[in-house]
N, C-alpha and C positions, 0 to 999 in steps of 0.2 A: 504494500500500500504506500503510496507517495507522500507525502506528511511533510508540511513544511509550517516550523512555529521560528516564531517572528514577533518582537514589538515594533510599532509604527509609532512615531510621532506625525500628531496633526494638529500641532502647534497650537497658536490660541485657542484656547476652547470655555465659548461663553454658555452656565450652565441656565434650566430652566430659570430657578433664582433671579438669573442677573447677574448672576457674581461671574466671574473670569480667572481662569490662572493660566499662564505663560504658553504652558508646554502640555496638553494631555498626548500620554503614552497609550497603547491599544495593547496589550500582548493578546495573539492568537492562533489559534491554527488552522490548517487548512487539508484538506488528504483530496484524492482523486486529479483527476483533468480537468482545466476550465475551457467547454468548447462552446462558450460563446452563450450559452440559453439552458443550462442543467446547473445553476449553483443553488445551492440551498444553505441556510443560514439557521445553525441550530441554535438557538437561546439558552442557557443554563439557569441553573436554578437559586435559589438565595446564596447559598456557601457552596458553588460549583466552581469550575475554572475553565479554560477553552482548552484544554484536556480531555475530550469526550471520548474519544478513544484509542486503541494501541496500547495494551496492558504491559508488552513486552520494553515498550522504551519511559521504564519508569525514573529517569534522568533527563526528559525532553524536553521537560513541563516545572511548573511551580509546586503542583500537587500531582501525587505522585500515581493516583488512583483512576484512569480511563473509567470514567464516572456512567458513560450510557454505549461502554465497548461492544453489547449486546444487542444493540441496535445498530452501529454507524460503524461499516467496513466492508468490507468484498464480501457480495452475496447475500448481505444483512438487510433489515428493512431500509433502511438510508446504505441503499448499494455505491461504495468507493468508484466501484469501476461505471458506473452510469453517471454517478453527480458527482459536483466539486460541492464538498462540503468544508461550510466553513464554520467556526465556535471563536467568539470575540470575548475574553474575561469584561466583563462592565464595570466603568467608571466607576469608584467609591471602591473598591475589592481589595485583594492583599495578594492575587496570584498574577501581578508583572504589571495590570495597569495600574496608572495613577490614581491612586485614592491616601487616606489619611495618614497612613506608615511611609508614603513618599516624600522625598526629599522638597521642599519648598525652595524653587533656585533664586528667591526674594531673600530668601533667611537661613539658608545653608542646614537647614533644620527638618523635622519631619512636619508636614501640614500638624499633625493632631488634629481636632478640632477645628483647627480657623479651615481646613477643606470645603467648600462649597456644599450645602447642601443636594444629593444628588435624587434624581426621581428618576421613573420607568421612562419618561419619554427623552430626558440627557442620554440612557443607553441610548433607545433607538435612533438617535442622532448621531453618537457615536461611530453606532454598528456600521448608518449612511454613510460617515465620512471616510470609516475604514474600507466600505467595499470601492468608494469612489478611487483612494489610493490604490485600491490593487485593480482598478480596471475592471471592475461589476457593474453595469450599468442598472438590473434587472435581475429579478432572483424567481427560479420555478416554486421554490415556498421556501418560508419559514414557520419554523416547528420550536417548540419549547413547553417544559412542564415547569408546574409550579408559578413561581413569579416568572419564569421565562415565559409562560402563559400568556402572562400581561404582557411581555415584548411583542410576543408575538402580537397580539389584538392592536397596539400601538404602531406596528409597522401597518395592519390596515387601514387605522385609521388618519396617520399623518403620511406614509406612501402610500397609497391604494395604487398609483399607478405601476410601480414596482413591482411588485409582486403576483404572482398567479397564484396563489392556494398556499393559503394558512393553517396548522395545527397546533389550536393551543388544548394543551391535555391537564387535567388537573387542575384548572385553573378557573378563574370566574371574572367578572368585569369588576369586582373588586371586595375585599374583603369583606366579612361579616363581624359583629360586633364583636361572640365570642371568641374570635381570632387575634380582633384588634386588641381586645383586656390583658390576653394572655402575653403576645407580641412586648404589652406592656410592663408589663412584669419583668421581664424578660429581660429589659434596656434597664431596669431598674435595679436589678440584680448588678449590672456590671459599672452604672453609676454609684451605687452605695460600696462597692469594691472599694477600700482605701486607699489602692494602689491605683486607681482610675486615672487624678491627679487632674481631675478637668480633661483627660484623654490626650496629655503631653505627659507619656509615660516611657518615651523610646530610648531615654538615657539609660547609659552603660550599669552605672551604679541604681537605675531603678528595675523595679519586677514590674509585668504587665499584672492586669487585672484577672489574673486566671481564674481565681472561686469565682468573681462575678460571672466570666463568659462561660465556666464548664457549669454553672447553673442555667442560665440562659439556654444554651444548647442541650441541656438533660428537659428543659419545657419543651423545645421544638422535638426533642423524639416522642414524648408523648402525642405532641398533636401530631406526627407523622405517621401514629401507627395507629391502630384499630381495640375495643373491647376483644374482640375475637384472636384479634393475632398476637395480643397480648397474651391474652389467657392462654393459649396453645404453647409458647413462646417459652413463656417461664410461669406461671399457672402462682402459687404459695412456695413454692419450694425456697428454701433456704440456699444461699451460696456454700460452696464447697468450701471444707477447712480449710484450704488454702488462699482463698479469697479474702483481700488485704480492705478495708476499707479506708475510700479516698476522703473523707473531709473527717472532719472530729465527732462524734457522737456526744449524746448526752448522758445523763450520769446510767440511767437505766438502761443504756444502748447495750450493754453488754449481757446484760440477764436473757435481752428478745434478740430474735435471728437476725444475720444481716442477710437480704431476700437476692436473688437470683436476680431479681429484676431491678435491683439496686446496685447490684455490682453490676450489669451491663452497660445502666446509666452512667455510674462512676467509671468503666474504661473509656466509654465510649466521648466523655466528655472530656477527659483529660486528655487522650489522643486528639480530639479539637482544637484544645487551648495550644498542641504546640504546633500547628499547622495553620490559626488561623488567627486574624486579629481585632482584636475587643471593638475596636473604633468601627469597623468595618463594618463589624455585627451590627450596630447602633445602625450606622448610613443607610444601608445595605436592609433593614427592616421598616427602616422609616419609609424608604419609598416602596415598597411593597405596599405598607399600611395607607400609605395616602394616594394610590394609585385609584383611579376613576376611569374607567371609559368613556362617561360621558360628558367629564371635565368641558366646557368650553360649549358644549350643545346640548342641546333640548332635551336630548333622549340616549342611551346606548346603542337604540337604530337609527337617528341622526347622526352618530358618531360613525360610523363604519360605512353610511350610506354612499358615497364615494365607490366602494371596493366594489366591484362586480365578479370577482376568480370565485373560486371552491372554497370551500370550509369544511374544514373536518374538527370537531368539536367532539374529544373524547374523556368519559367520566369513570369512578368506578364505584362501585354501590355502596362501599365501607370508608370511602374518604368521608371523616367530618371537617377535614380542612379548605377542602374545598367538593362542595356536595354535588349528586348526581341535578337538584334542582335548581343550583346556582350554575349549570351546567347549558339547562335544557333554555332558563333565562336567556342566557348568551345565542343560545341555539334559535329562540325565537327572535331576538334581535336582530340576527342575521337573515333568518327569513322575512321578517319587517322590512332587511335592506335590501331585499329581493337578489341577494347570493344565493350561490346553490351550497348548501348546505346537509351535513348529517350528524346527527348526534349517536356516538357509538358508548351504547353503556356497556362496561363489564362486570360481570358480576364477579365482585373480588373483596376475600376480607385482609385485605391488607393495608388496610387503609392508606392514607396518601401515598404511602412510597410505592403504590401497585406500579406508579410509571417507569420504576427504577428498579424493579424485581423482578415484572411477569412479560418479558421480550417475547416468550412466547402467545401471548393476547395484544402485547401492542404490536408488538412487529410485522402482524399479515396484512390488518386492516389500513396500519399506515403504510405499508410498501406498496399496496393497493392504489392509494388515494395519489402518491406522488406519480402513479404512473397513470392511474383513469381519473381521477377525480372523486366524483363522487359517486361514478357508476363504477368504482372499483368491485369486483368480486366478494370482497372480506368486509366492505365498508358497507354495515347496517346502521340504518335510522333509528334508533329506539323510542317506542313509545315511554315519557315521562311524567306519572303524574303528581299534583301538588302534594300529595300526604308523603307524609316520611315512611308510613307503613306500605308504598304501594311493593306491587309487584314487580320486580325489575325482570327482562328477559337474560339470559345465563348467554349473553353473546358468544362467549368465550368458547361456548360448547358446539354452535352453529356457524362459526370464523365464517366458512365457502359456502354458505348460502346465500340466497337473497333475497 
């Protein structure tokens, strides 16, 4: 596979805010051939990188882990040898572009803090100015889960002429309350971190704010997973006596178990705090949380009205982060914009990370769609209705029908 990662400088760069700094850097990658009318532009997700895949060159990248390898490669649903596929790290991040652990060249210093505050539509701005440097005029789709969700809807709605057929998976026109509360919390854990420092913490003789961020990041794996895939997962079981606990306990912590499901939290968040950075997490959730689609117009079908290509709009039954109904919304809106449009529900208890675990349910319908649209073979409409109790169809189980 052909793989080329790159930072670009695209020099001044004035964020939604109004604010400005000198020089924004883009790191990204790129795999396949660009013949002119097959690029496709994947979006990542809150803490992802433009490392989406290539498992074997884990020195290529910022982060080390080819985060969606299982979808994007030779023969995969996002096929190398058909499309130039490209993955942009977004503004505000900590894996190569410019965001708040970068050097300020005003003050020879890291931003912290004084960084511009950054939103969904500075990426997709971004992402324009980076394909314009590499000679993309025109992309066959953009695809992304989670918050790259929102990139994605945001490239409809500010390029609509760009682009032919969008997929945003996981995702919704804009967060729900109890996302936002939690979110909040979240930012607040790693503000009350004593080590925060106002988020000018990058000197030698300081520590970053790690309890704050490995709490922060032990919230999002709860809302990333499910009742069900929890309980399966690690159920009441107690951690194994070799099982070390990562923060301090309280005086009675020792008489009751430390739980399976606390020791996963605790590795998995400490493995975060050294791969990723505090600031970042704040930026980098804040525009997630105040993203809108229909910022600026009437409606969410005002907002997309523009785009006339494909839509493929995919859910799955156990995400409570982003729901099969905050899905189908979207999915009406697009039909409101008179796109061709399909809402593909899967029935999965994996909740939000289904997009990131079950290559096997997303990989046919989207290999489909980049190649027919919406009359792809894998690609089903689902019926969605308002009650939380309805019935969902088990798409997963009927991928090659129609």
């Amino acid at each position: 596979m052909n793989v080329d990662h790159d930072t670009v400088s695209l020099g001044e760069f004035e964020f939604d805010c109004g604010e400005t700094i000198p020089d924004l850097e883009i790191t990204y990658e790129a795999y396949g051939e660009f013949d002119g009318d097959n690029a496709v532009l994947v979006c990542h997700a809150l803490t992802g990188s433009a490392h989406v895949a290539g498992r074997d060159r884990v020195d290529s990248a910022d982060q080390a882990r080819a985060w969606w390898d299982d979808i994007v490669g030779p023969g995969k649903a996002i096929d190398t040898t058909e499309y130039y596929v490209v993955c942009a790290n977004v503004p505000g991040s900590c894996y190569g572009s410019t965001g708040p652990k970068s050097e300020n060249p005003e003050t020879g210093e890291p931003y912290g803090t004084d960084f511009p505050p950054v939103t969904v539509t500075d990426w997709t701005e971004a992402q324009r100015a980076l394909l314009d440097e590499l000679g993309i005029p025109h992309l066959h789709a953009v695809v992304g889960g989670s918050v790259g969700g929102m990139n994605v809807l945001e490239w409809a709605k500010r390029h609509p002429d760009h682009v032919d057929r969008i997929v945003p998976i996981a995702a919704a026109a804009r967060l729900d309350t109890q996302c936002l509360s939690l979110d909040a919390i979240a930012r607040r854990a790693i503000t009350t971190d004593p080590n925060w420092n106002q988020g000018h913490y990058y000197g030698e003789d300081q520590d970053p704010p790690s309890d704050g961020l490995a709490l922060a990041r032990q919230l999002g794996h709860v809302m990333y997973l499910s009742k069900a895939s929890m309980e399966r997962r690690f159920g009441r079981r107690a951690a194994g006596r070799d099982a070390v606990r990562t923060f301090p306990t309280d005086a009675a912590g020792a008489f009751f178990p430390y739980r399976d499901v606390e020791s996963y939290l605790d590795y998995n968040a400490e493995k975060f705090t050294e791969r990723f950075d505090a600031n970042s997490y704040l930026y980098l959730t804040r525009a997630m949380d105040n993203y809108d689609l229909a910022a600026g117009f009437e409606s969410d079908a005002n907002a997309l009205a523009a785009f006339d290509g494909d839509a493929l709009v995919m859910s799955f039954t156990a995400d409570w982060h982003f729901t099969t109904q905050q899905a189908e919304a979207l999915a009406d809106s697009l039909r409101e914009a008179e796109a061709n449009v399909a809402h593909h529900v899967i029935d999965s208890d994996h909740g939000h990370d289904a997009f990131l675990v079950e290559p096997d349910n997303v990989g046919p319908p989207l290999a489909d769609f980049l190649d027919a649209g919406v009359d792809g073979n894998a690609v089903t409409d689902s019926v969605v209705e308002d009650s939380q109790e309805s019935d969902f169809a088990p798409v997963h189980n009927s991928l090659f029908s129609r």
